[in-house]
C-alpha positions in Angstrom: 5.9 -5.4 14.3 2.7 -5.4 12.9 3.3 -3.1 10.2 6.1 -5.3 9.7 4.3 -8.3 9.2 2.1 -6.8 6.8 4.4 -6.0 4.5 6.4 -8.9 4.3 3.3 -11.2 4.2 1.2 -9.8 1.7 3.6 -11.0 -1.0 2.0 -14.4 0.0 -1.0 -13.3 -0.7 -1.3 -13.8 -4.4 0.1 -17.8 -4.1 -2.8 -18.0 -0.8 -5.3 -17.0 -3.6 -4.7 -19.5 -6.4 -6.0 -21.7 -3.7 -9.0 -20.0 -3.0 -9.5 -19.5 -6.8 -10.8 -23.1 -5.9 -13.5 -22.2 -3.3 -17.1 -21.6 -4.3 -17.6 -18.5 -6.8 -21.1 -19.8 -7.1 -23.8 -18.0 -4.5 -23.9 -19.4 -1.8 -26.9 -21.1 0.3 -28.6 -18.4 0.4 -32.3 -18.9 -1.5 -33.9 -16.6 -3.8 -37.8 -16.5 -4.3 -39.1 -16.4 -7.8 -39.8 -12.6 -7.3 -36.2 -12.2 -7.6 -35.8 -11.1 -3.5 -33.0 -13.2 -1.5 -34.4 -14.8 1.8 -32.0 -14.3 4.7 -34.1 -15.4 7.2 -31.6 -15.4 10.2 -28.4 -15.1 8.4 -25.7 -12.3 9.1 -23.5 -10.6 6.6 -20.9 -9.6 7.9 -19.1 -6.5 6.3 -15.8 -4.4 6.7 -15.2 -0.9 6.5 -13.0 1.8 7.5 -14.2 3.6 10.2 -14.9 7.4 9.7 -12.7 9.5 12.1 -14.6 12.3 10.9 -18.0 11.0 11.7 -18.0 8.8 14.0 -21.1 9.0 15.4 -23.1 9.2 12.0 -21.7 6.1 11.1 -22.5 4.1 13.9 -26.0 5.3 13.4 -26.0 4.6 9.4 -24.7 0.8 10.5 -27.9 0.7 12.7 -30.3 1.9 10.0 -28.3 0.3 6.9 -29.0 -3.4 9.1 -32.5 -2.5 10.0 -33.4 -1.8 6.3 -31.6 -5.1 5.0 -33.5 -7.0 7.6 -36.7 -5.4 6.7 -35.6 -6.6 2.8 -34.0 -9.9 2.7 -34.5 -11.2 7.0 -30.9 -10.9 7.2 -28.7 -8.6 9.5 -25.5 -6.7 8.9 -23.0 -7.0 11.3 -19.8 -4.3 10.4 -16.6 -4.3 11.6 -14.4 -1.3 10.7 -10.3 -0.9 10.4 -8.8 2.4 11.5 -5.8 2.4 8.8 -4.6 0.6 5.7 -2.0 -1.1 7.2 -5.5 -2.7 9.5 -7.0 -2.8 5.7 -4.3 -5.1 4.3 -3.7 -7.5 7.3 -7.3 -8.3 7.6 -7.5 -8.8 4.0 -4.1 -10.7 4.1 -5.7 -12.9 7.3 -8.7 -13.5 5.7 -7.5 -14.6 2.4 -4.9 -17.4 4.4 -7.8 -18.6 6.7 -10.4 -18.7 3.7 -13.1 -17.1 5.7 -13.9 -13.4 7.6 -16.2 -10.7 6.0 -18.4 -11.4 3.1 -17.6 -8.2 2.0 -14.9 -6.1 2.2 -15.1 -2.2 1.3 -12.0 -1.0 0.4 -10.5 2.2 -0.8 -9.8 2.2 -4.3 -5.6 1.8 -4.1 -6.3 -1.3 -2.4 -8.3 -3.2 -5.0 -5.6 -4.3 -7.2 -3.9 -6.2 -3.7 -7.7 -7.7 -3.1 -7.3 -8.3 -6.9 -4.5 -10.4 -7.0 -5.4 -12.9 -4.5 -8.0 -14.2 -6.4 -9.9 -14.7 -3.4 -12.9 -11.9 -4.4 -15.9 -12.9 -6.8 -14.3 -12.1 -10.3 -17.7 -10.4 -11.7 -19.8 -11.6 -14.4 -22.7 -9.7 -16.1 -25.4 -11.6 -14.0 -23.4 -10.4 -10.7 -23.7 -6.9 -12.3 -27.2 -7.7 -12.7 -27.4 -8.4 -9.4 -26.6 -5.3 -8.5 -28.5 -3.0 -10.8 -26.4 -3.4 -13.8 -22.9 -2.0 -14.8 -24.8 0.9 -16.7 -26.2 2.2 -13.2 -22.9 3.8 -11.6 -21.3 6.9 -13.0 -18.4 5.4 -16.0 -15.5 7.4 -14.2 -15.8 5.5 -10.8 -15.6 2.0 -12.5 -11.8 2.9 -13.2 -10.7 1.1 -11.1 -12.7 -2.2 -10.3 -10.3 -3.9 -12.0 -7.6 -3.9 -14.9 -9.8 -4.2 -17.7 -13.8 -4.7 -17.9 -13.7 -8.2 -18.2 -11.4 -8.9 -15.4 -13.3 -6.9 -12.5 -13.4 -7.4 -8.5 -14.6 -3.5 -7.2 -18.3 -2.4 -7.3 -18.4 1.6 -6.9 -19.4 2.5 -3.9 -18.3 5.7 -2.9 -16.4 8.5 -5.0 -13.9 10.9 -3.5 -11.9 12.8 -5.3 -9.0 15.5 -3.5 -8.8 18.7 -3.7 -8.1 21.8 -1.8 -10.6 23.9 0.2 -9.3 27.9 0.8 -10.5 30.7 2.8 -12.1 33.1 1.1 -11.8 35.9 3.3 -8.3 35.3 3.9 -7.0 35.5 0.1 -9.2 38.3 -0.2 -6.9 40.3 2.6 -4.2 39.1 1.0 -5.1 40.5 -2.3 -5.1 37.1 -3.9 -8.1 36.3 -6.6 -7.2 32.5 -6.6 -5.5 29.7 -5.2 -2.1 29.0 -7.4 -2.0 26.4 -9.6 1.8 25.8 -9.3 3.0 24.2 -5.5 5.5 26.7 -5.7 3.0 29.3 -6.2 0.9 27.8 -3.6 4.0 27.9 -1.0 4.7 31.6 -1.5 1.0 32.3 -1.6 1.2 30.4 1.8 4.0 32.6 3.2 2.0 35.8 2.5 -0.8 34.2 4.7 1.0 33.0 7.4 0.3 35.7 10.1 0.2 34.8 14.2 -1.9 31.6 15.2 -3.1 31.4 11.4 -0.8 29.3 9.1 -1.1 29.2 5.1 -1.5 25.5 5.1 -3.2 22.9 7.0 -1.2 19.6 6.5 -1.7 16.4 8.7 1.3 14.6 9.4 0.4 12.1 11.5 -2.4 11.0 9.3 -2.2 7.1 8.0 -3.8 7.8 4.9 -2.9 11.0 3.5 0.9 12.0 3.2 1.6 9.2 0.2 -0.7 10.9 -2.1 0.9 14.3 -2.1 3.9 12.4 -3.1 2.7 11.0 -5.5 0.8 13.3 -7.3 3.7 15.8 -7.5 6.0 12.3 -8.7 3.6 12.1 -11.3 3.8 15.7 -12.1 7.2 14.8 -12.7 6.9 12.0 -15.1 7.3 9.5 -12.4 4.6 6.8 -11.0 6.4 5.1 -8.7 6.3 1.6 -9.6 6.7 0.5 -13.5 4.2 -2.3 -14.0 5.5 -3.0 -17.5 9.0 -3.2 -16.5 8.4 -4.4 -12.8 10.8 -1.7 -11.6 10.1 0.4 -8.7 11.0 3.8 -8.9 11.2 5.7 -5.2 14.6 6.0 -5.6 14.0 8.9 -7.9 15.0 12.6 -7.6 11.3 13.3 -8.4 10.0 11.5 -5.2 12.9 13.1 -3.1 11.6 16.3 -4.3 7.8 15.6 -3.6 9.1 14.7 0.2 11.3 17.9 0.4 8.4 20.3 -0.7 5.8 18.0 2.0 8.3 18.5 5.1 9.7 21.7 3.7 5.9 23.5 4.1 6.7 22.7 8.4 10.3 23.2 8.2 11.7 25.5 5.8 8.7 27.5 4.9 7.0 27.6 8.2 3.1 27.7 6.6 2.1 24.8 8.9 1.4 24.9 12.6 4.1 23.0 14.5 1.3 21.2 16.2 0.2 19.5 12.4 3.2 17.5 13.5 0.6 15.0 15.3 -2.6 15.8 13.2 -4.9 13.4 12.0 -7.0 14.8 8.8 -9.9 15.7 11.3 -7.3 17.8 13.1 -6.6 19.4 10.1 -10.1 19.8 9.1 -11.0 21.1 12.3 -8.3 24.1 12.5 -9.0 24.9 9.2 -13.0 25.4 9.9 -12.0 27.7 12.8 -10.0 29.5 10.3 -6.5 28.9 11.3 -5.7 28.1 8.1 -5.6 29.3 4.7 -5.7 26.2 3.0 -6.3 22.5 3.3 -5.1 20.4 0.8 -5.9 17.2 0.0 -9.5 16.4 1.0 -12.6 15.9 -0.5 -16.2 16.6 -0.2 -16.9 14.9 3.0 -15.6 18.3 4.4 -18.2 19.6 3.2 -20.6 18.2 6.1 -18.1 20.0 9.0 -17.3 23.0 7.8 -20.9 23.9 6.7 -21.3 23.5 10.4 -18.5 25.6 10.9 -17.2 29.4 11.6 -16.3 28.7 8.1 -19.9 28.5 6.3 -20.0 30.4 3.4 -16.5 31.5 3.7 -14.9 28.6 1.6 -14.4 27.3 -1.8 -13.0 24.3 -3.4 -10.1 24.3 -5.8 -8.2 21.8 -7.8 -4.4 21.2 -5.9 -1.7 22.2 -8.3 -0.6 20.0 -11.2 2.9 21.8 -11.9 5.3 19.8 -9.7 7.7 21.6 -7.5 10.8 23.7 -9.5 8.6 24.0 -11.9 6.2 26.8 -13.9 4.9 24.3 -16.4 4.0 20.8 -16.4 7.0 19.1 -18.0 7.1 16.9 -21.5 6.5 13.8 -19.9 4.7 14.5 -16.5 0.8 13.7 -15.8 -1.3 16.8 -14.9 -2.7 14.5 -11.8 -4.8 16.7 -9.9 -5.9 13.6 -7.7 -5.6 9.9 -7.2 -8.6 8.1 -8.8 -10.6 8.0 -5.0 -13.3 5.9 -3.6 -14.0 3.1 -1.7 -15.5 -0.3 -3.9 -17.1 -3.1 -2.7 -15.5 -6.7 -3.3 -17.6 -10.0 -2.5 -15.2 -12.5 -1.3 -15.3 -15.5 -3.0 -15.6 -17.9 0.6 -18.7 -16.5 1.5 -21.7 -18.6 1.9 -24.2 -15.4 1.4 -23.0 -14.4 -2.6 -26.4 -13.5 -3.0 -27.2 -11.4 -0.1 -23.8 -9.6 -0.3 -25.0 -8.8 -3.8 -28.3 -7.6 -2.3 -26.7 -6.1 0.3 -24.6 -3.9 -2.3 -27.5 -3.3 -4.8 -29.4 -1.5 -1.8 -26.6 0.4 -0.8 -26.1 1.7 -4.3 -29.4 2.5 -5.0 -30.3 6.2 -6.2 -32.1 6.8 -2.1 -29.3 5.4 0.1 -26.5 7.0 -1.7 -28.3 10.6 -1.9 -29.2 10.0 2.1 -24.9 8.8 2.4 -24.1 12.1 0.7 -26.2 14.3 2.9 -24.7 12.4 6.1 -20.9 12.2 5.0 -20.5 14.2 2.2 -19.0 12.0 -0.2 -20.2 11.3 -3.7 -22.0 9.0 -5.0 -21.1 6.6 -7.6 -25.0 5.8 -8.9 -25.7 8.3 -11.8 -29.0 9.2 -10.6 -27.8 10.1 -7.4 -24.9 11.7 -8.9 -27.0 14.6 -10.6 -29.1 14.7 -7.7 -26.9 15.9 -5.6 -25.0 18.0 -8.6 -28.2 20.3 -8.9 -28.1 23.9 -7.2 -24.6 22.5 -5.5 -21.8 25.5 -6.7 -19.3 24.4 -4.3 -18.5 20.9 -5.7 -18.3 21.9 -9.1 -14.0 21.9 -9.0 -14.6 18.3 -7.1 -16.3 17.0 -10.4 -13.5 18.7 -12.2 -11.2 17.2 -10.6 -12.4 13.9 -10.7 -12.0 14.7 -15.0 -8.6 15.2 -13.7 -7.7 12.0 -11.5 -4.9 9.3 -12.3 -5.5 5.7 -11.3 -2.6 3.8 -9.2 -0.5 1.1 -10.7 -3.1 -1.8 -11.2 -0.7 -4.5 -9.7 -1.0 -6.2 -5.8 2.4 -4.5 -5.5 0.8 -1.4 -4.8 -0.3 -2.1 -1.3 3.1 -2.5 0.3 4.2 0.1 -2.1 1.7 2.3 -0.5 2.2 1.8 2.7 6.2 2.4 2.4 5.6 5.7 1.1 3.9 6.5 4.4 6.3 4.6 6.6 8.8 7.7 5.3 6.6 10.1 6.8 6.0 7.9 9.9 9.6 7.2 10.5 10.8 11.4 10.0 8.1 12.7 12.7 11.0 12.5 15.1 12.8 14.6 12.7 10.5 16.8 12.1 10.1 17.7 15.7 13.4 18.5 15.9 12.8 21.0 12.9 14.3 19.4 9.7 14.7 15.8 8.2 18.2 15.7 6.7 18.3 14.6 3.3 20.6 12.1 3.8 18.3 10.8 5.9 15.3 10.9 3.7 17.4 8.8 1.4 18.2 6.3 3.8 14.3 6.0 4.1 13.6 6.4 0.7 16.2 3.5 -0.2 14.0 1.2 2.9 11.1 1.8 0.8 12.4 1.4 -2.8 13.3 -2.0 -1.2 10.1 -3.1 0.2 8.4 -1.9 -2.8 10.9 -3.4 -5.4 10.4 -7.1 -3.4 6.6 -6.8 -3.7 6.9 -5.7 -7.2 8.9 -8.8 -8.3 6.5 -11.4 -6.5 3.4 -9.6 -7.6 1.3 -11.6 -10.1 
């Protein structure tokens, strides 16, 4: 019921915001001395994030220190509150936005700024509030793709940068005789099959994940010429052959081609992670350098590389005439200041420490992903081999549809998965039944398109 609400409310969310657009953009009572320093003397910023399943720990540790260098800065503490998935991403946004008031700032991954876009209830930024923060010029041009749909109309502050691509085991292709992972997903599948020996499977795929399975799709829809929803045109496009095809080839590694462990059926990515590092698996697709952190912990320490997923879609040797070589979703998390807090100024203070060349080397080290300041960003480039096909790739990444559509639209394309785990215990989803989910979400993403500002 939940996910149900979310869905069908967040079409409100745009109308909620044109009444917010009233509330104070200004900053807040929060004082600023002449040296330029905010003064939080006893306030509390409150902050939401998602909550790292893959470092738990670390990140309750990096809240503590992150709050006990703000307070040592500005006076002020930082309370965080984390969501666990981004159907918990939308409905706090969603509750917030209706009650005009919860966190002052809101990091979100970078799919879901157009939604926190559209509501008009995050601090449309000027050049002083880049200022604020360091200045535009300070973060790495490719990350600020998606802030917001053109520069002057901008909601997202870089935070983090995390592009996918596909770790492999070394030793394992080796055996096999392979020099390289394929650059085709058919390839990839058959190199998969050759792989697939005992307890060790070609592929590590999680299923279960809340996050994940929508962006194979739609990397191999684009591949195919097709982005899911039209902006222009306001037409959504899941009904398409090309997305039926992405799903087929996404089940068809557990059912038909057997390169997955049956047990991937319940995986979360740190599952997936996690048998892949004990070398279970061949490959693991669709991660980024954050893995870095475990499996240079690992069994699998010097035994990996990253590559760049395929960009031929499936059925196919060459990209077609009017498919997008996407190699990965342009990833991150940004930082929107919502427009109801009191504290504009220390959220921007909050942010402009956060993003500083130090913190964001130090986040790197912790969690592995990237940083978006361009000092930091060479910093941690220097003397580092393995991430070198995660920059490519990066060159290589594809924004989502700038629209708040593309929340529910998201989400839809994961309830597929969801709703054919049944199925896929049972050892196939039927393709009449995939279309019968495929036509659900077509439906909810179609609605959300036509009320979407």
């Amino acid at each position: 019921m939940r996910s149900r609400f979310a869905l069908a409310a967040v079409a409100g969310l745009a109308a909620a915001g044109l009444v917010l657009t009233g509330c104070s953009g200004t900053s807040g009572n929060t004082s600023t001395s002449s040296s330029g320093k905010v003064d939080g003397t006893g306030k509390t910023l409150d902050v939401m994030i998602a909550a790292n399943a893959l470092y738990p720990t670390e990140q309750q540790q990096w809240f503590k220190d992150v709050s006990a260098q703000f307070q040592k800065e500005t006076g002020a503490t930082v309370k965080f509150e984390t969501f666990a998935s981004a159907n918990d991403e939308l409905t706090k946004i969603q509750t917030s936005v209706l009650s005009g008031q919860g966190p002052d700032i809101y990091d979100l991954g970078t799919t879901f700024t157009p939604t926190a876009y559209s509501t008009g209830a995050f601090v449309k930024l000027t050049d002083a509030d880049w200022a604020k923060v360091g200045g535009r010029d300070r973060f790495v041009p490719a990350t600020l793709g998606i802030s917001g749909p053109d520069q002057k109309n901008e909601v997202g502050i870089p935070f983090l940068s995390r592009p996918f691509v596909m770790a492999y085991n070394k030793d394992l292709l080796s055996a096999a005789g392979i020099d390289k992972p394929a650059t085709t997903w058919d390839g990839l599948a058959e190199q998969a099959k050759k792989l697939t020996s005992g307890d060790v499977h070609g592929m590590a795929i999680a299923y279960a994940d809340s996050f994940d399975p929508w962006k194979f799709v739609w990397a191999m829809a684009m591949q195919q010429g097709n982005t899911i929803l039209d902006v222009k045109n306001k037409k959504a496009t899941i009904d398409d052959a090309a997305v039926k095809k992405a799903y087929e080839t996404y089940f068809g590694w557990l059912t038909d081609d057997k390169v997955v462990d049956p047990a991937a059926i319940g995986w979360k990515n740190a599952q997936a992670v996690a048998a892949f590092a004990n070398g279970k698996a061949a490959f693991l697709p669709m991660v980024s350098s954050s893995s870095q952190v475990t499996l240079d912990k690992s069994p699998m320490a010097g035994k990996y590389a990253y590559a760049v997923m395929p960009t031929v879609p499936p059925g196919a040797t060459k990209l077609p005439s009017d498919g997008k070589a996407a190699a990965t979703i342009i990833s991150g998390d940004n930082m929107v200041v919502a427009k109801y807090s009191k504290n504009q100024d220390l959220a921007f203070a909050l942010v402009k420490m956060l993003t500083s060349a130090d913190n964001q080397v130090k986040y790197t080290k912790t969690f592995g992903d990237l940083p978006t300041n361009a000092e930091a960003a060479k910093q941690v480039e220097q003397g580092n081999q393995l991430i070198a096909p995660i920059l490519d790739a990066g060159t290589k990444a594809y924004g989502t549809p700038f629209t708040g559509a593309w929340g529910d639209t998201q989400l839809a394309l994961v309830n597929v998965v969801v709703q054919s785990i049944p199925a896929l215990s049972s050892g196939k989803v039927s393709s009449s039944d995939l279309e019968a989910k495929l036509k659900t979400a077509q439906d909810t993403a179609q609605n959300s398109l036509n009320k979407a500002k």
